[in-house]
Structure formats: C-alpha cells, structure tokens
LUMTIPA-754198 format. One record per residue (C-alpha): x, y, z. Coordinates in steps of 0.2 Angstrom, whole numbers, padded with zeros to 4 digits, always signed. Example, Ala and Ser with C-alpha at 12.3 -4.5 7.8 and 13.67 -1.06 7.14 Angstrom:
BEGIN
+0062-0022+0039 +0068-0005+0036 
END
This chain:
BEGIN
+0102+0041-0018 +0114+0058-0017 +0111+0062-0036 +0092+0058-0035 +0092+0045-0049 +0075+0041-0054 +0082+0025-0065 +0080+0016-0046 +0063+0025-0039 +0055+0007-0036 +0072-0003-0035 +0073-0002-0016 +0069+0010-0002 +0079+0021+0008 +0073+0023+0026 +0077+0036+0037 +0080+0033+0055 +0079+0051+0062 +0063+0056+0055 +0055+0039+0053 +0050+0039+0036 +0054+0031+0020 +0057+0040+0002 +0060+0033-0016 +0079+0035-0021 +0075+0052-0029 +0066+0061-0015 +0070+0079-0018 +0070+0083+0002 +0088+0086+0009 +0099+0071+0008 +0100+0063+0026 +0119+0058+0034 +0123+0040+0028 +0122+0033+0045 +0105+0039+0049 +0101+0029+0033 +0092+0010+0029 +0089+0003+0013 +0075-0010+0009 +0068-0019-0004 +0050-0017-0001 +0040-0004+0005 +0032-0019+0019 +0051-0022+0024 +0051-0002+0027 +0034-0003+0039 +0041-0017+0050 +0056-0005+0053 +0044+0006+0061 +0044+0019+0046 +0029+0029+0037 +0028+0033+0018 +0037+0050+0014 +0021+0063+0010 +0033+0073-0001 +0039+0059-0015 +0027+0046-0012 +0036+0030-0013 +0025+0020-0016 +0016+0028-0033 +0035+0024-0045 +0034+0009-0056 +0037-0009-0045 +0055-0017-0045 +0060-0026-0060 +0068-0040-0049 +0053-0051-0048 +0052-0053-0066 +0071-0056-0068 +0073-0067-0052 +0066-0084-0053 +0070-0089-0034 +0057-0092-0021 +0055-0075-0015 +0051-0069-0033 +0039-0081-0037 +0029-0074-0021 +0031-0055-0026 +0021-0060-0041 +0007-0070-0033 +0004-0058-0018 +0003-0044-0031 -0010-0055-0041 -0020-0055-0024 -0017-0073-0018 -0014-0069+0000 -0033-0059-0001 -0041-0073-0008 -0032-0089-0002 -0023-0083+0014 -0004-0090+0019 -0007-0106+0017 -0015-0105+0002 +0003-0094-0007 +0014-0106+0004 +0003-0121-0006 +0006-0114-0024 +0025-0113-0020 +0025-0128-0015 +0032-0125+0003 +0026-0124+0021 +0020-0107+0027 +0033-0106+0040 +0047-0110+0030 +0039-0097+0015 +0038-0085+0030 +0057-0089+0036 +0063-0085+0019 +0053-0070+0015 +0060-0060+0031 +0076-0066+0028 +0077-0061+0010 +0066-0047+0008 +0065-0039+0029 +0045-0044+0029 +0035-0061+0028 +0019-0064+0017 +0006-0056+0029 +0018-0039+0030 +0019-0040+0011 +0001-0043+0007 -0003-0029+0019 +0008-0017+0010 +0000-0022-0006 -0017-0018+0001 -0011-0001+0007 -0008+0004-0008 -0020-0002-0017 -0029+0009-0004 -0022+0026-0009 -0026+0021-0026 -0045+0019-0024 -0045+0034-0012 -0037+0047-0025 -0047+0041-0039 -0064+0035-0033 -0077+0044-0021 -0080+0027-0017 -0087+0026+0002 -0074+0022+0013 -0079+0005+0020 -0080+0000+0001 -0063+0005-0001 -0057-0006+0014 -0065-0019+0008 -0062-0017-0009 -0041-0016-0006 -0042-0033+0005 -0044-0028+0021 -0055-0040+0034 -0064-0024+0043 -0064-0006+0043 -0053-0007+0059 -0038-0012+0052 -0040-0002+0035 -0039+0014+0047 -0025+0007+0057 -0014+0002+0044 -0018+0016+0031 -0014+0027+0048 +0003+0017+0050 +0009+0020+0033 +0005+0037+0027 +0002+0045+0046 -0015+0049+0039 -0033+0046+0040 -0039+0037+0024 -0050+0053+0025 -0034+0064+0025 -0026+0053+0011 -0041+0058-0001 -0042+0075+0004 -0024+0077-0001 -0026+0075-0021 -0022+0086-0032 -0036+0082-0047 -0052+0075-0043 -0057+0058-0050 -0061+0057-0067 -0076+0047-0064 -0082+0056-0046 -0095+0042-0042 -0098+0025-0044 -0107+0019-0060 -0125+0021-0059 -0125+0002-0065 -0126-0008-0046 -0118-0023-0056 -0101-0011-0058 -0091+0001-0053 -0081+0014-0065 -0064+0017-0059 -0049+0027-0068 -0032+0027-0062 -0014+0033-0066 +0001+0018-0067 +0017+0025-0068 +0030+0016-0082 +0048+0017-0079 +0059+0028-0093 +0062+0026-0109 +0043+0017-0111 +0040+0012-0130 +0021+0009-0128 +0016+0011-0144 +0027-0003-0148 +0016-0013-0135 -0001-0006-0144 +0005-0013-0161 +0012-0029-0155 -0007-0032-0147 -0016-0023-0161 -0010-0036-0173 -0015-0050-0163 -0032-0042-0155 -0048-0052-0159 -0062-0043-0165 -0076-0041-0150 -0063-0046-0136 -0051-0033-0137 -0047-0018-0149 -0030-0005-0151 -0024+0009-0158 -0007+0019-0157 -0013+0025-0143 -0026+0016-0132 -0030-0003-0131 -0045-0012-0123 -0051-0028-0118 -0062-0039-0110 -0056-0050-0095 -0060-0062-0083 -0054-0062-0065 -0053-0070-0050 -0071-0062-0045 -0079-0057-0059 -0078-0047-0078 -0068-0033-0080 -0067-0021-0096 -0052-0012-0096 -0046+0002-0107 -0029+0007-0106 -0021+0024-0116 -0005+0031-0117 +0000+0047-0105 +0015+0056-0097 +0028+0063-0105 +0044+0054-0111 +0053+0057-0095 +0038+0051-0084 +0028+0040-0094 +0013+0032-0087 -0005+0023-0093 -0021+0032-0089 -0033+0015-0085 -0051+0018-0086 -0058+0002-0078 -0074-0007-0077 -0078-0019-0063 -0087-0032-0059 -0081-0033-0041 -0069-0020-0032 -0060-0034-0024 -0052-0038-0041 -0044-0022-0044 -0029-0024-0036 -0025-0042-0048 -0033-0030-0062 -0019-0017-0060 -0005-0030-0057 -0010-0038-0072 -0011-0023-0083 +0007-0018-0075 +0013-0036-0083 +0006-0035-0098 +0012-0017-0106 +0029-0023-0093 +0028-0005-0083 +0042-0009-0072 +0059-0016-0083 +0074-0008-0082 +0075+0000-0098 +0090+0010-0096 +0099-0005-0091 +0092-0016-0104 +0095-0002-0118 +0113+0002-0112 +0117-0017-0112 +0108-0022-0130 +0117-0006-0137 +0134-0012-0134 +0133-0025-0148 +0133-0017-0164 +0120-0026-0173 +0110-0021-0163 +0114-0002-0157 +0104+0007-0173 +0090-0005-0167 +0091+0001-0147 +0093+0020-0152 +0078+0021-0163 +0067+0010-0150 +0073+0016-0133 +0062+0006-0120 +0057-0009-0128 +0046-0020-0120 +0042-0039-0118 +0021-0039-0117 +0016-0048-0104 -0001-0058-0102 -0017-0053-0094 -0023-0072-0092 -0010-0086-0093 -0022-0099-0099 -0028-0089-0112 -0010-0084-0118 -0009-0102-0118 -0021-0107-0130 -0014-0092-0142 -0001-0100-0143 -0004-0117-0146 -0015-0110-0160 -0002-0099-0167 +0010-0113-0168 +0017-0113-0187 +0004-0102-0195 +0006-0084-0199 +0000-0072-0186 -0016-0067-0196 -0022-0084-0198 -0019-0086-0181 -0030-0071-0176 -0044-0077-0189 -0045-0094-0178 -0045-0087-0162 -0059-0074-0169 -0069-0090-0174 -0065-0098-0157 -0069-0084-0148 -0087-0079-0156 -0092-0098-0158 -0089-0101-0137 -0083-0085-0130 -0098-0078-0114 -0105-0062-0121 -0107-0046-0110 -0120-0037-0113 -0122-0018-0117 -0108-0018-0121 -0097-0014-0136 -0082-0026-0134 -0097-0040-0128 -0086-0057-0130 -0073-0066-0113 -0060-0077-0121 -0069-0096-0118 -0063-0105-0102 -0055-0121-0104 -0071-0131-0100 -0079-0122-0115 -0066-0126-0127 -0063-0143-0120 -0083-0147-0124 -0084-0137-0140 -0067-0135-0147 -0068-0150-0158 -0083-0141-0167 -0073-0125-0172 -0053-0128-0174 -0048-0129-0189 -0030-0137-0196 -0021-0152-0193 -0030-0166-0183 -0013-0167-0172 -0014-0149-0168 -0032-0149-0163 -0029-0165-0151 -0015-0156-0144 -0026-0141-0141 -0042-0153-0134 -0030-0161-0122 -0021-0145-0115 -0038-0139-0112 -0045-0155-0104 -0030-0154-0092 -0034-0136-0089 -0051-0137-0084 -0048-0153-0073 -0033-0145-0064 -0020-0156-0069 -0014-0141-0078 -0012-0126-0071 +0001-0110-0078 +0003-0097-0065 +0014-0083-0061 +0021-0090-0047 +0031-0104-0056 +0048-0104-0060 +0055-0104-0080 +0060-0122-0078 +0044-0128-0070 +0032-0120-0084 +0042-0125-0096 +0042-0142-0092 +0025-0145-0087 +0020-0139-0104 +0033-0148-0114 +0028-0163-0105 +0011-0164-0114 +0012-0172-0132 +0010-0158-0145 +0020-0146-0137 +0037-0141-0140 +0050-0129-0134 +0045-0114-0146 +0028-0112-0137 +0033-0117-0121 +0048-0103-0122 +0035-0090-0131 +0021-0096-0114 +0036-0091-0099 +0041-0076-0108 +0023-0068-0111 +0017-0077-0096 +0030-0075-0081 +0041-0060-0090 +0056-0071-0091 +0067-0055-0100 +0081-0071-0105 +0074-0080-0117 +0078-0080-0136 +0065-0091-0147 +0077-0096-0161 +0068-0107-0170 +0054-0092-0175 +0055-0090-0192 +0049-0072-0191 +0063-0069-0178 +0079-0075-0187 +0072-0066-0203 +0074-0050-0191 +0090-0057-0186 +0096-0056-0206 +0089-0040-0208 +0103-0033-0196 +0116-0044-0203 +0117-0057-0190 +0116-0075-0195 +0099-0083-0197 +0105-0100-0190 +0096-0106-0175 +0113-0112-0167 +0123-0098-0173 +0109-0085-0167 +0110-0093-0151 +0130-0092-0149 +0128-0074-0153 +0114-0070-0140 +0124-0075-0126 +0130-0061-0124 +0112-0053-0123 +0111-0060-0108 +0102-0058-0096 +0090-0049-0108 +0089-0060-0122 +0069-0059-0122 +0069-0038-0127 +0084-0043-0140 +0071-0054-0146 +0060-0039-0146 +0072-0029-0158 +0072-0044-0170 +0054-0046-0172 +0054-0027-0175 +0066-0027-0187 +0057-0041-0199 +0042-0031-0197 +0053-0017-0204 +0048-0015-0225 +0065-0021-0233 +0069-0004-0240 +0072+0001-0220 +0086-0014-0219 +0098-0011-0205 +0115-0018-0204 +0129-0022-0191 
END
C-alpha cells in the first residue's frame, strides 16, 4: 500500500477508519498512519465496516481478485456464482443449493472468511454493476436499478448512496466521456451498451484473439488480432457481444460493445466476458514464477501476460470439447460449423445470426449431423441427453474435483477433456494436459521431454500455474520450426 503497487489494485481493500472510506492498494492520496488502517478482501466486506468507495481511485473499477479462480474452497465457488448473478435470479437459497450447503451455514462461512455473507456480496455486485450502467448508458434510472438487480428504486438510491456518498444522479454526472452509444437502441427488443473492463498487467490479448480465432465457427462468432465477437445465450435472453483490444500496456483493458436482449443479464454478460479473455490473473506473479525455469524463460519474456481463455457457456465448451477429442482443431471447427448451421437458433438482422444449439437440440437432432466414430457420437448424444434432463449440469461454482468427476463418470469421456472442461470452464490455472499431442510437441520444441510422465515430473515445479505453462507449450508448437527455442 505505501509504494502504490498496482500488481494488487483488486487483491484486497484497504479501508480507512479516519475518513471512512475505502481505496485500491495504489490510491495516490497520502498514505494514512498503519493503525487508522483495515484490509479487506471485498469491497462488500469494506461496506459492512461502515466505509464508502474512495471518489479519487475508484476501487471498484481495477480488474477482480484472482483468488476465485485459484481457490477451489467454498467461499470461491461462491464469488464466482454471485458474479454470474445467481443471488439475482435464484436468491440465498437458491446459491446455498448449488453449493450444496444450508444458507445459514453458506452465510457462517462467507463472514467468516471474506467479512461479508452472500446478500452483502450480491449487493456489492449490484452496485457496481450500477456505476457501470450509469457512466456508459443514458439509460433511465429506474432501468438502471432494475437492470443491476435491485428489487425497487428505493434500495438502488440507498445503497448507490451508501457506497459512493452520491446520488446515482451524481454518479453519472461525474464522467469524464459521455457514452459511446448515448441512448438506448432504437430497437424495443434491445438495448446497446458499451463499456470499459479493466485487464490486470502484462495482458497478452492477442494471444486470446488467436486462440479463439482458430477455433471460431463461422456465423456464431468471428476474430481478428484485434476484436472478437459472438453470439450468446444467457440467463434471460441473446446477447451479441463484441469485444476489441484497448489501453495501453501498462493499463490494458477491453472496450465491450454489447447488444442485449435483457438489461438484467449484463452483469452475468460482463463476468463472463472477464472469464473468458481471464482479465484478472496475476500475471506478474505467473510470469515471474514460469520464468525461473529455463525452458521456459525465452517463452515468458517474449509472451509477458499469457492467458488461460476461459468460457462464455460451460455447456457449450463442453460439447467443443467432446467433438474436439482426437482430431485436429480444423476438423473440429468444420464439425461444430456443420453442427451449429444444421440446429443452431438464428437471430435475425443480424450478421453473426446463429446461437450455439442447446442440449435439447443436439440431443434430438445430433444423430442426423455428427460425423466420426459411432462411439464418439454415443458419447456426444448421451452427454447431451443428460444435459438437457438435468442430470448433468457443469457450472462455475463447482469444485476441480467435482467437475472432473462428474464428467469422467460418463462412458466416453476421459481425463483429457475432463482436464481441458475445468480449465477453460472454472479457470483452474493448475492443470497440465499431458497427454495432448499438440502440447508435448510444444514441450520438445523447447527441449523438454515429450513423455507424458516425464512432462508431468517436470511441471511440478510449475505449480500452482501449470494451466498458463501449458499455455506457453501450445504456443511454442504453434511456433514454425525454424522459430525452435531451447532450454
């Protein structure tokens, strides 16, 4: 906090008691004595205490923490469903019923572990999500509180108030750019929102373009070096979504223009796009640790900020894999294509007009367009069978173990795709998929063995980030052979 170090803007919160507000780590306003100081993890933690958002750093518009991704424990598991909008749509109960637990004891180990329970944390969630719409729309503000969560227009003022000691009125007056789409689509069936997501530093997001861009299917999503769009279903409705680079290198962040269906999916909508281009891992950290082994150091230095992509829809991430099992990933982007024009819903009007097909749809008319093995397409009709009836059901608030598990459960699948499902799926950043081919071909390339046991020995010391060592060997059997690196 003294040194202002940005690496930890979004790690915790540093409350001060004198003033009564709370700042990121790097808040440029004079340091405060140690003992007038508290340190949070969450900004809702921060509210309980009685504190208001710092006007000056703004601490809740850094990238997230990266400690929900990289814990696996209860607490974790919740961060990431309250940030997909559970707590909105299924209440308490209904987040204390995915994890498996009572809502009181959920509650118990919330306040204990993070300084907050679910309600407070869903109701920072919302506040933010607030702020967002209120600096980037002109949207009315009773659309706003309802659009952010909230039940009335009573407690959006009241806790918009309680946060930022401002009206939302206030809040939107205070911007510095006016939105780049002023007013709401001219189209009642949408509305157009752009907004600003902050990355944490070093950000290779081209790296994240290119790893999509070679697996997007034509109609459903599309990328360049720069920009990537898609289709997407959510909890309420369709969502296009196109996402380009911006920032600089030091403050790298994703400009979002955003096509909704329904304003009460926005908040999932941004947590989602977060996961996917993985906005908030600790790439310092991850760099400083992969670069100490000297296979892969030359790797690190000319990729700073490598990322694990994440996943937009874990069902459909699913079903990418199953069909990517053992063939090339061009043969599996022609199947998904076929699968995705033959069943996919169309949207009309527009250019990127197909949704990925739900379950249901490939369970009843899969059979009529895979192609390949009769095992793999069993496998494939099954999975989708037990995806639409419920008996099935991959979500971010499982742990590694339980995903991984309930899938290799199911004849057909192994641990390749079960591993490849929790990393893309939950951002598990310690995973090491040995047995890919393309990945221990990357593994010669810089001169480390190519032997699934032996590959495994060696990335235990890649731990806990054995999923973005992976990463670097991908990259490197990308890499032409004339480019061949070695330890």
């Amino acid at each position: 906090m003294c040194s202002r170090d940005t690496r930890f803007d979004g790690q915790f919160i540093t409350g001060v008691h004198t003033t009564g507000i709370y700042c990121r780590p790097s808040c440029p306003a004079t340091t405060p004595r140690p003992g007038n100081v508290s340190f949070y993890l969450t900004a809702a933690a921060a509210h309980e205490a009685g504190l208001r958002a710092c006007k000056r750093c703004l601490p809740d518009a850094v990238p997230g923490s990266p400690a929900w991704n990289m814990r696996d424990d209860l607490a974790a598991r919740a961060m990431r469903l309250i940030g997909d909008g559970v707590v909105e749509r299924d209440g308490v109960q209904g987040l204390a019923a995915r994890l498996g637990y009572t809502p009181r004891h959920l509650s118990r180990v919330l306040v204990a572990e993070l300084g907050a329970g679910p309600l407070a944390l869903a109701r920072a969630h919302r506040a933010q999500t607030a702020r967002l719409l209120l600096l980037n729309t002109e949207l009315p503000i009773t659309d706003v509180a309802f659009a952010a969560g909230f039940g009335s227009v009573r407690q959006f003022n009241d806790t918009v108030a309680a946060v930022y000691e401002r009206t939302p009125s206030e809040v939107r007056s205070a911007r510095r750019t006016p939105p780049a789409h002023p007013h709401p689509s001219l189209d009642l069936a949408e509305t157009r929102i752009t907004l600003q997501l902050p990355a944490r530093a070093p950000f290779d997001g081209i790296g994240v373009l290119r790893f999509l861009g070679t697996r997007a299917l034509p109609g459903v999503e599309t990328a360049t070096d720069t920009s990537y769009e898609r289709t997407v279903r959510l909890p309420h409705g369709t969502a296009t979504v196109l996402v380009t680079l911006s920032g600089t290198d030091a403050a790298p962040s994703l400009a979002c223009s955003i096509r909704l269906a329904q304003l009460t999916d926005l908040a999932p909508l941004v947590g989602r796009i977060r996961r996917l281009f993985d906005l908030d891992a600790d790439a310092q950290a991850i760099d400083r640790h992969l670069a100490a082994d000297p296979a892969l150091a030359a790797s690190v230095a000319q990729t700073p900020g490598i990322r694990v992509p994440g996943s937009m829809d874990a069902e459909e991430t699913l079903f990418r894999a199953l069909i990517g099992q053992q063939i090339s990933v061009a043969a599996a982007r022609t199947a998904l294509t076929r699968l995705a024009d033959a069943l996919g819903d169309r949207l009309p009007g527009r250019e990127l007009r197909l949704l990925f097909p739900t379950p249901a749809q490939i369970a009843a008319g899969g059979r009529a367009v895979l192609r390949g093995p009769g095992a793999r397409i069993e496998t494939i009709l099954r999975v989708a069978q037990a995806l639409a009836s419920g008996d099935l059901a991959p979500s971010f608030g499982q742990t590694r173990a339980e995903l991984e598990a309930s899938l290799v459960a199911l004849p057909g699948i192994g641990p390749w795709t079960a591993g490849y499902v929790a990393m893309r799926v939950l951002g598990s950043p310690d995973i090491l998929l040995t047995s890919d081919l393309a990945l221990r071909q990357g593994a010669g390339r810089l001169g480390l063995s190519v032997e699934p046991r032996a590959l495994a020995a060696r990335g235990a010391d890649w731990a806990p980030w054995r999923s973005y060592a992976g990463m670097h060997l991908w990259r490197a059997a990308a890499c032409p052979v004339s480019s061949k690196r070695t330890a």
